[in-house]
C-alpha positions as CSV (number, residue, x, y, z in Angstrom):
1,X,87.7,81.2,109.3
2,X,90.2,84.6,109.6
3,X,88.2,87.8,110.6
4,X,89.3,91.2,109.5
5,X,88.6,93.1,112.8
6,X,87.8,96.8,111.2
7,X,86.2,99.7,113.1
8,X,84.1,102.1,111.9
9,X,87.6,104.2,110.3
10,X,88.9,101.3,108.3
11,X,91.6,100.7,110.0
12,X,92.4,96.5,110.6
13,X,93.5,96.2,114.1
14,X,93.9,93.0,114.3
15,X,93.6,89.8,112.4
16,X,91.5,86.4,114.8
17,X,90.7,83.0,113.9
18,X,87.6,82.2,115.4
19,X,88.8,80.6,118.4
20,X,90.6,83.8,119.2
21,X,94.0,83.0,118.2
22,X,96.2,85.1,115.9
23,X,96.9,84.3,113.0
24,X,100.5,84.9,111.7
25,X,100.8,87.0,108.4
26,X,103.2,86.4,105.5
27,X,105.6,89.3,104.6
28,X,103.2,90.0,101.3
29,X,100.7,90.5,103.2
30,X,102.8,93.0,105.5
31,X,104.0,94.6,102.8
32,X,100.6,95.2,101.6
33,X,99.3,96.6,105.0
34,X,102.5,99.2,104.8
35,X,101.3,99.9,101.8
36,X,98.4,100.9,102.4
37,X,99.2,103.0,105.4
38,X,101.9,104.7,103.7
39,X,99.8,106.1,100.7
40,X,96.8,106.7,103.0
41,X,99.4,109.1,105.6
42,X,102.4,110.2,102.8
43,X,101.0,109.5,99.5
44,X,103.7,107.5,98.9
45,X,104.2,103.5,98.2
46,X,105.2,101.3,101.3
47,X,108.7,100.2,99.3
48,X,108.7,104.5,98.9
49,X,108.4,105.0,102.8
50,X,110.9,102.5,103.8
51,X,113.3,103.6,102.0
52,X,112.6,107.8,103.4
53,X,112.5,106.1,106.8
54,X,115.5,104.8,106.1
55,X,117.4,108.1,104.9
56,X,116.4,110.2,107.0
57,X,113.9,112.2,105.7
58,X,111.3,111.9,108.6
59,X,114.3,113.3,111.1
60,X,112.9,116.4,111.5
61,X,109.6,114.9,113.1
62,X,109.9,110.9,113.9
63,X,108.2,111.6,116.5
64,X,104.9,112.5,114.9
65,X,101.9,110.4,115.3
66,X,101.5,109.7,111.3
67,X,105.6,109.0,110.9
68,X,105.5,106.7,113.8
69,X,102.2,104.7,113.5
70,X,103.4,103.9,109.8
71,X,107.0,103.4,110.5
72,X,106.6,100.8,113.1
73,X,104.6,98.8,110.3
74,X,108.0,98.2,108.4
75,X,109.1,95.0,110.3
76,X,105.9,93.3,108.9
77,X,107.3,93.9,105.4
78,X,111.1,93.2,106.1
């Protein structure tokens, strides 16, 4: 049985079998969690953030908490 760890903001921090391994998660559901991130920070779609990340338009601040916490969520969509 998989357990969504949430805390009290709704953030998932991490995803544990019962036993206390992780469990691996599919590029869907990667995709999904980008997602979600992306339209709760930027109000924009995860396939919408990559591709901003991508050109540039976060240069002026990539450095920003928000920018950052959301970017390095790509590689679990790519």
């Amino acid at each position: 049985m998989v357990e969504n760890e949430e805390l009290h903001d709704g953030n998932i921090y991490a995803e544990t079998e019962r036993d206390g391994l992780v469990r691996m998660i599919t590029k869907v559901e990667g995709m999904g969690i980008l997602d979600k991130e992306a339209r709760r920070y930027f109000d924009m779609s995860g396939e919408e953030f990559i591709h901003a990340w991508e050109s540039g338009q976060f240069d002026d601040d990539p450095d920003g908490p928000n920018v950052m916490y959301v970017a390095l969520l790509i590689p679990l969509a790519k």
